[in-house]
N, C-alpha and C positions, 0 to 999 in steps of 0.2 A: 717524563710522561707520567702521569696520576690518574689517577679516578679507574672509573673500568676500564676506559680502553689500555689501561698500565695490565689488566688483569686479565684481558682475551687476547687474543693473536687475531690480528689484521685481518686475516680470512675469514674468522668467525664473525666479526664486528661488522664485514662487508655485507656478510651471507644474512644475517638477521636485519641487517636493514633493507637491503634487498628484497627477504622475502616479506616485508612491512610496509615500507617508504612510500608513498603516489609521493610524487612534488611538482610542482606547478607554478605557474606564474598567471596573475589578472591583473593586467592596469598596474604594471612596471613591479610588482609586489610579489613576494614569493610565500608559495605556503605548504603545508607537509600533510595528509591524511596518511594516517595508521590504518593498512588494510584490514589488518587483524585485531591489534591493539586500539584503534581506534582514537590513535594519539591526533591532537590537531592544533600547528604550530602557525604563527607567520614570522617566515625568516629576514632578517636582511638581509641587504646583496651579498655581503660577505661570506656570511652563512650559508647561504642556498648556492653558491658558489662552491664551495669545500664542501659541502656534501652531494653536490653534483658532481666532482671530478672522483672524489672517494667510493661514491656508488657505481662510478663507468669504470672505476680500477684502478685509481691511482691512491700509490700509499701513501700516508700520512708525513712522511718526509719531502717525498715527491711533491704535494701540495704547498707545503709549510716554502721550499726552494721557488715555486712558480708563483705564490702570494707572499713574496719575504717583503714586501713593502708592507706590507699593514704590520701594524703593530698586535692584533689579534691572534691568538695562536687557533691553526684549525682543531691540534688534539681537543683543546678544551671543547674548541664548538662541537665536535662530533661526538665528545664526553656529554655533555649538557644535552643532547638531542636521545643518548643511549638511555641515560641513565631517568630522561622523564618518559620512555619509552617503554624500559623494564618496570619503573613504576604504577602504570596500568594495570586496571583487573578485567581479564577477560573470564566471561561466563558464557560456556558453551550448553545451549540449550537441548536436552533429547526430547523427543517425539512422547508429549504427554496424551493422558488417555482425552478421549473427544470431552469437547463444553460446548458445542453449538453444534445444531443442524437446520440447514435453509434448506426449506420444502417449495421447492416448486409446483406450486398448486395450479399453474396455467401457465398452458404454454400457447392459448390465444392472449390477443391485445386489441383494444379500442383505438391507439396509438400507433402511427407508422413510425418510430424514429429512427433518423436516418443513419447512428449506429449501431442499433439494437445487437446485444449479442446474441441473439437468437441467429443471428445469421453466421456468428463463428463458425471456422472448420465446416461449412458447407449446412449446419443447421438451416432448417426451416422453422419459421412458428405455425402452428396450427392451432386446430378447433381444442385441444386436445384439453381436458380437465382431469384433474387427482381426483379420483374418487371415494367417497367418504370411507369406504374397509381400506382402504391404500393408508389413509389418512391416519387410519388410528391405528393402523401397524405402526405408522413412522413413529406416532405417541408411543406403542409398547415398545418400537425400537430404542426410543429415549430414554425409557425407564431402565430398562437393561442393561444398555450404557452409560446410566448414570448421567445424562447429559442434562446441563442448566440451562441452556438456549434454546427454544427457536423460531426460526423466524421464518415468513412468507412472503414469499418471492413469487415472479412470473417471467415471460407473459406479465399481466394486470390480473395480483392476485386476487381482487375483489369480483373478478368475474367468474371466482368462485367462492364466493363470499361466504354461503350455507358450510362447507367444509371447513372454513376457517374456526366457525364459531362452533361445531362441532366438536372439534381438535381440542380448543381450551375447555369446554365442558366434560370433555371427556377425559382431559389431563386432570381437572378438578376431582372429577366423580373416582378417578384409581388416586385421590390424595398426593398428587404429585408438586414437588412445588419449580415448577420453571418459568422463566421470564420468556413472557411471548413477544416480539417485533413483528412489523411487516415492513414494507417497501412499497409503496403505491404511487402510481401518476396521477390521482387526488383528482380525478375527472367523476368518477364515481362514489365517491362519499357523502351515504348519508347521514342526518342527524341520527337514526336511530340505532344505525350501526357505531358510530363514535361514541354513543353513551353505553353500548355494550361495551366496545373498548376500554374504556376509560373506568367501565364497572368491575373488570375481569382481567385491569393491570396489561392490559397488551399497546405495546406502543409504537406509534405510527409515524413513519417518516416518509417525506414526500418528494421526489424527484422534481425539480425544475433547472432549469437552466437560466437562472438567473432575472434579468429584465423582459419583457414584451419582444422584442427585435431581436435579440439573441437565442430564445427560450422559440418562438415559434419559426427560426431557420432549420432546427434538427427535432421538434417534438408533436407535430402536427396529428390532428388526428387522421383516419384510413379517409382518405381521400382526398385529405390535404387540409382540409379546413384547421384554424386557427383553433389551440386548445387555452393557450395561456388564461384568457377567461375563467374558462371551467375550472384549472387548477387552482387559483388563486379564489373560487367560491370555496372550493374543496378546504383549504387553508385556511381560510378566515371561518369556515365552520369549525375546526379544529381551534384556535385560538379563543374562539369564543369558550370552546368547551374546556380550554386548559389542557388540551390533549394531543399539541403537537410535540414530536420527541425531535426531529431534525429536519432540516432540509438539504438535499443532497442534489449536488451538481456534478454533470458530465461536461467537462471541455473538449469541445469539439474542435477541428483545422476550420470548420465553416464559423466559428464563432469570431466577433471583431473585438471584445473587448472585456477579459476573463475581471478585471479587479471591478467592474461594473455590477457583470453577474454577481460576484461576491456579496458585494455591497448592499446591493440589494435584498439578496437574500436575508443578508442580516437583519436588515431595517424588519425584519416577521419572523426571525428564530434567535434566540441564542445559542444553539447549536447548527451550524452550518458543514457539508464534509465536500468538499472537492475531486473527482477525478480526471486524468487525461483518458480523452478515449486511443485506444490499441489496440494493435492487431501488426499485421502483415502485408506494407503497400504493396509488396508485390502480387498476392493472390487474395488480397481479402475484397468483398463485395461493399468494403463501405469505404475503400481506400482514400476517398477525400474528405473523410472526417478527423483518420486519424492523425495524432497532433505531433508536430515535426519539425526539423528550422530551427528559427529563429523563436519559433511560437513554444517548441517544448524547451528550447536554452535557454529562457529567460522564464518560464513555469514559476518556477519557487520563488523569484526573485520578485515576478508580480503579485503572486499568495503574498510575498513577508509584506510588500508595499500595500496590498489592498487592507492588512490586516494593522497594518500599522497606521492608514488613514482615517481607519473605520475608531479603531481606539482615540485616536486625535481628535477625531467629531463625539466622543460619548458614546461610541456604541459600541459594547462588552458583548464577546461570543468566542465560541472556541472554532477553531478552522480544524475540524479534520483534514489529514494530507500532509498538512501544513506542520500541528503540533506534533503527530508524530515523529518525523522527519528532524525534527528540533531536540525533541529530545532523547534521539539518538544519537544526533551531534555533539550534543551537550552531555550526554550524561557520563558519568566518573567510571563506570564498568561498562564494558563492549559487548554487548550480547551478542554470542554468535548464532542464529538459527540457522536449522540442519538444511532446509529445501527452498528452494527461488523464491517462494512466497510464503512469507510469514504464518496466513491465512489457515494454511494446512496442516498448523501444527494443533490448530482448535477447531476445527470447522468442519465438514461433511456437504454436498449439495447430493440430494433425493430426488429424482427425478419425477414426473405424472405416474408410474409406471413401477416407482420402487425403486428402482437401478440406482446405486451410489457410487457416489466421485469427489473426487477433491474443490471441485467447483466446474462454476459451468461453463468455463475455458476448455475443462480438462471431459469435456466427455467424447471422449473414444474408449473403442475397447479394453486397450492395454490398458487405462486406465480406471479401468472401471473394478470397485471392492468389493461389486457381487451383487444383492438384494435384500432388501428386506426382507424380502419371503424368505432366504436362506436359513433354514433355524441352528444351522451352524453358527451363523454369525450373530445371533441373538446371544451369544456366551460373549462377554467383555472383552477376556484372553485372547480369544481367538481374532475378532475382531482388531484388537490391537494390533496384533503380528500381522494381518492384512495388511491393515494402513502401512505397517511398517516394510514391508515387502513389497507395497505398488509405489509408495513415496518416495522409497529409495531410486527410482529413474529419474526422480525431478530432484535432484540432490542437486547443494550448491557445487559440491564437486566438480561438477559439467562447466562452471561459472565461472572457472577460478583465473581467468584469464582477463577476468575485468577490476579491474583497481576497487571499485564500488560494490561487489560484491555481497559485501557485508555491511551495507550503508543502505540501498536500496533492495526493496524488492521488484524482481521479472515477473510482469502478468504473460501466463503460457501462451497468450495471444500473441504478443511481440517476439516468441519464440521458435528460431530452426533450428535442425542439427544438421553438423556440419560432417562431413564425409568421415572424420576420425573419431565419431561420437557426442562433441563437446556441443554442448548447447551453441546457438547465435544468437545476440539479442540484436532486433533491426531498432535500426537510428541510436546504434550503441553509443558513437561519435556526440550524436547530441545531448545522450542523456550525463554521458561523461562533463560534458560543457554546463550542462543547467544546475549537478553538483559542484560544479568546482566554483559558479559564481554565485552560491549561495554560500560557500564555506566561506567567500573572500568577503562578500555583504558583509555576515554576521560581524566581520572583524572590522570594518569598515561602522558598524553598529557598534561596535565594540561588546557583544553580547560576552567575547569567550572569558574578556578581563573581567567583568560586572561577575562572570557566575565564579571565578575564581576568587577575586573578593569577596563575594557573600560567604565561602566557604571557609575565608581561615577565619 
């Protein structure tokens, strides 16, 4: 026997694969994700055979006796799977100081949609608006932490529009230099406000859900009437002006046909971002939107198809969700981030009110970093050690029981705890299924050869 496993003792070799290995099979085909390392293999039957019985406990003698007809030896095979295993560089990420904060400047809407997270965790939307001294504390909150981002959120943040442009004149007038966004359902834009925008570097992206049929089953306005219209005036005023930054979709369970939405989107942005809507079917109030099945197991695989059609026809855009996702698959170093959601390692959400949280999944008490008004927290230091003291509840720690871990992130929505502490993610089963049949695509695309190629 050679190579490393000549140089570890069998239990060691067991225990490191062990605590690494997912292995799997799709459509008669076997394949390996590195939980940690981030290693990602497809075996053949042989292969994935000898490391199946190797990882249940069978020594490498023991194996080599139960497959002595092949001619393949398993030492080598489980040498070859160690030794591109130790090969990997993993980069474990700590908790940097904040780059973005999303102000919730309204938490009314012109919009019923029908998964709005405004109804998370028992949330209600109301009349309610940030008011301009709330508004420019958030600004001085920025300065003091030094933050590069931020962006306006809702509710339909333009229903408080005068605050918005308050905020950037007043980030001007203290000399600060931040990159402003919003988020809007584009029923409300005017021309006069987009050439403010577009004057004062603030960039605007617009929520739809894709085509006419798909776009008014989940985004209707208060009382039902049909928005799609309105959004797409909103949009085409924007394009006119050179002033759209993205479009951004919610996939809904009510939705029929997500590589459609896609599609179309694209045909009006070159930046398009995707999400699944989530939550909690058992207690949430919008429990037949969230997306599940069959519909969340084939997710990525209809992204990589929609993205791949849209290329085929000439039409270049990037898919958020999607690229992400990819190139964390692909990439040569395994980042590891410390908490469920990536999100929280750069981000803050600010309520009408001041009250700061991780996002606006996470607003409950326990979660909550304090206030603005706090002039405590107006010190960087101290602030830090907050985030890092409330963060640590939402640690991937709680997670570690899911192979994908460190592949995906948990929106706290789809999030319970279970009687011994450890987080639950609902529809774990499926989300397990919709990564394993994009790892096997990609290979099936042959993405993992082509990036290996490109690289020697």
């Amino acid at each position: 026997m050679t190579g490393l496993l000549a140089d570890m003792k069998e239990p060691e070799v067991r225990t490191l694969l062990q605590r690494d290995i997912h292995l799997f099979s799709r459509n008669g085909r076997h394949f390996v994700y590195g939980k940690v390392s981030g290693l990602v293999l497809c075996l053949k039957d042989f292969e994935a055979r000898v490391l199946q019985l190797f990882l249940s406990g069978a020594s490498v003698s023991s194996i080599t006796n139960t497959l002595e007809t092949s001619t393949e030896s398993p030492a080598t095979v489980l040498d070859e799977i160690i030794t591109k295993l130790k090969s990997r560089k993993v980069a474990y990420t700590e908790l940097p100081y904040l780059w973005e904060i999303q102000m919730l400047v309204s938490e009314s809407c012109n919009l019923r949609c029908s998964y709005c997270y405004g109804a998370y965790h028992e949330n209600q939307l109301s009349d309610k608006l940030m008011g301009l001294r709330t508004g420019r504390r958030v600004v001085d909150f920025a300065a003091a932490m030094d933050v590069h981002e931020i962006g306006f959120f809702g509710g339909e943040p333009l229903l408080n529009l005068e605050l918005i442009k308050d905020c950037v004149l007043y980030a001007e007038s203290l000399g600060l230099e931040l990159y402003f966004g919003m988020t809007t359902n584009g029923t409300l834009l005017k021309n006069d406000f987009i050439a403010f925008c577009k004057s004062h570097g603030v960039a605007i992206s617009v929520s739809i859900d894709g085509d006419r049929a798909n776009h008014n089953v989940t985004r209707p306005f208060k009382g039902g009437r049909s928005s799609y219209d309105s959004v797409m005036k909103g949009i085409q005023r924007l394009k006119d002006a050179d002033a759209l930054e993205m479009l951004e979709i919610t996939y809904s369970n009510r939705h029929t046909d997500l590589s459609s939405m896609v599609l179309n989107a694209a045909k009006h942005c070159n930046k398009v971002s995707c999400t699944c809507v989530e939550g909690l079917c058992s207690s949430s109030k919008f429990k037949t939107d969230i997306v599940s099945g069959e519909k969340l197991q084939g997710y990525y695989e209809e992204l990589l198809d929609a993205f791949a059609a849209a290329r085929h026809q000439g039409v270049k855009f990037q898919l958020g969700g999607l690229e992400e996702m990819l190139a964390r698959l692909t990439s040569p170093i395994s980042q590891i981030t410390p908490y469920i959601c990536s999100g929280y390692t750069r981000r803050v959400t600010v309520t009408t009110d001041g009250a700061i949280y991780p996002c606006p999944e996470t607003i409950r008490p326990e979660y909550c970093f304090g206030s603005i008004w706090d002039e405590e927290l107006m010190d960087r230091e101290v602030f830090h050690q907050r985030r890092l003291e409330i963060l640590d509840s939402l640690s991937k720690r709680q997670m570690e029981h899911y192979w994908f871990n460190n592949i995906a992130d948990a929106c706290f929505a789809r999030v319970s705890t279970s009687s011994d502490g450890r987080f639950q993610l609902e529809n774990a089963e499926d989300i397990s299924a919709c990564l394993e049949r994009l790892i096997a695509k990609l290979f099936d695309m042959d993405v993992f050869h082509l990036l290996e190629v490109s690289s020697t």
